[in-house]
NUSE-46655 format. One line per field, with one value per residue (C-alpha): residue number from 1; residue in one letter; chain; x, y, z. Coordinates in nm, 3 decimals. Example, Ala and Ser with C-alpha at 12.3 -4.5 7.8 and 13.67 -1.06 7.14 Angstrom:
2
seq <- [1 | 2]
type <- [A | S]
mol <- [A | A]
c1 <- [1.230 | 1.367]
c2 <- [-0.450 | -0.106]
c3 <- [0.780 | 0.714]
//
This chain:
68
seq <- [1 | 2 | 3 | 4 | 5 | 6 | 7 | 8 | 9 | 10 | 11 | 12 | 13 | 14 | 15 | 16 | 17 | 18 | 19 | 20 | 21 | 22 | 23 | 24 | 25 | 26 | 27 | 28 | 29 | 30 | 31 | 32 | 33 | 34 | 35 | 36 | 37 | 38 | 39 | 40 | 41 | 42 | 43 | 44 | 45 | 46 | 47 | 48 | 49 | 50 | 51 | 52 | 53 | 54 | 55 | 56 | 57 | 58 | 59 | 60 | 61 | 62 | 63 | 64 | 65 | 66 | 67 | 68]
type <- [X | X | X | X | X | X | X | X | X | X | X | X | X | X | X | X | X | X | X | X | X | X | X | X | X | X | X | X | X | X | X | X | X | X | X | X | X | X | X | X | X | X | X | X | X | X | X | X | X | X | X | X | X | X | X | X | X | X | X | X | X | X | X | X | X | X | X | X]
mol <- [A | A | A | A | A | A | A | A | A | A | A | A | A | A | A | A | A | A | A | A | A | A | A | A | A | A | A | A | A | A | A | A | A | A | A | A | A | A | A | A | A | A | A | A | A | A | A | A | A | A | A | A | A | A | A | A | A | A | A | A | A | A | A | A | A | A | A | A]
c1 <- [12.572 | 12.300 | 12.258 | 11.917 | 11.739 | 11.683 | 11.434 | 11.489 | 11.262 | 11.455 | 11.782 | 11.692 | 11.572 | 11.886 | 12.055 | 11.885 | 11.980 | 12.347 | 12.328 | 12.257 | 12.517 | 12.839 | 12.704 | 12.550 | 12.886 | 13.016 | 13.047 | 12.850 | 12.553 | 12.611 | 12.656 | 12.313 | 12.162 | 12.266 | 12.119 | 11.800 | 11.766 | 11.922 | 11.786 | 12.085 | 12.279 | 12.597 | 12.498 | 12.311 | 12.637 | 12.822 | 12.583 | 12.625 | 12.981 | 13.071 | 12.759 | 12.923 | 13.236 | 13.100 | 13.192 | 12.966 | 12.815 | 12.724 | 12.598 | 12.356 | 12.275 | 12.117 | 11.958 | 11.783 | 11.684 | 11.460 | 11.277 | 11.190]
c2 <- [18.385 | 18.626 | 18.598 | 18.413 | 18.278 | 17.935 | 17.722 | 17.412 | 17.199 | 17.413 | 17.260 | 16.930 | 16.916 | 17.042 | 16.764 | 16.529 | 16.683 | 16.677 | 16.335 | 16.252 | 16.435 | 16.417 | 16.155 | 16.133 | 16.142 | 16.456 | 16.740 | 16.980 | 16.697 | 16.600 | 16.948 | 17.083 | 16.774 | 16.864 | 17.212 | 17.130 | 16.870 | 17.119 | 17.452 | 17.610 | 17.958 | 17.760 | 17.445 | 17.676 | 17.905 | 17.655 | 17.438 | 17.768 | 17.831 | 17.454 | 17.532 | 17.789 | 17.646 | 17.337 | 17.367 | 17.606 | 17.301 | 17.106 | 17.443 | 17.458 | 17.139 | 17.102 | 17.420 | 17.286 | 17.020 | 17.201 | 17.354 | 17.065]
c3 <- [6.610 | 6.723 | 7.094 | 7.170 | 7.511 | 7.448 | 7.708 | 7.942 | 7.692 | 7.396 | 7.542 | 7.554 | 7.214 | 7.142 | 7.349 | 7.148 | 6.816 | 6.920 | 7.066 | 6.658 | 6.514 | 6.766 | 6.996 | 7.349 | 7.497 | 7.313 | 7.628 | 7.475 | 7.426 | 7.803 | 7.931 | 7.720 | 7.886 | 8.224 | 8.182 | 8.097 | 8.378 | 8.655 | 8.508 | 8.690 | 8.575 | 8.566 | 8.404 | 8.153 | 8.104 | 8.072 | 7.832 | 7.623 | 7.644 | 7.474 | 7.221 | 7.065 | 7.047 | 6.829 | 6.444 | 6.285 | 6.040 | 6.369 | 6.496 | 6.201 | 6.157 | 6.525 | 6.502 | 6.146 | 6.383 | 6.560 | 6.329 | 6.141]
//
């Protein structure tokens, strides 16, 4: 996955996308969420790390979210 700067409002969409497909209690949802609340480098690196560790399909299908 290339490496791209996503937003604050870009993360919570995202949130919201992966609050559909793994649920709002899923880390990465919560962690996404937290980031784009806090803004902070380690909330955000963190909110990154778990991202990219999600199964490639749930990757894809949240990023298909957002451009719909």
């Amino acid at each position: 996955m290339a490496e791209t700067k996503i937003d604050r409002e870009t993360m919570g969409k995202l949130a919201k996308a992966l609050a559909f497909i793994c649920g709002a209690d899923d880390p990465t949802t919560v962690a996404l969420k937290k980031a784009a609340e806090s803004g902070s480098a380690q909330d955000i690196k963190k909110a990154h790390t778990l991202f990219l560790k999600l199964k490639p399909g749930h990757r894809q299908a949240a990023l298909s979210m957002l451009s719909d």
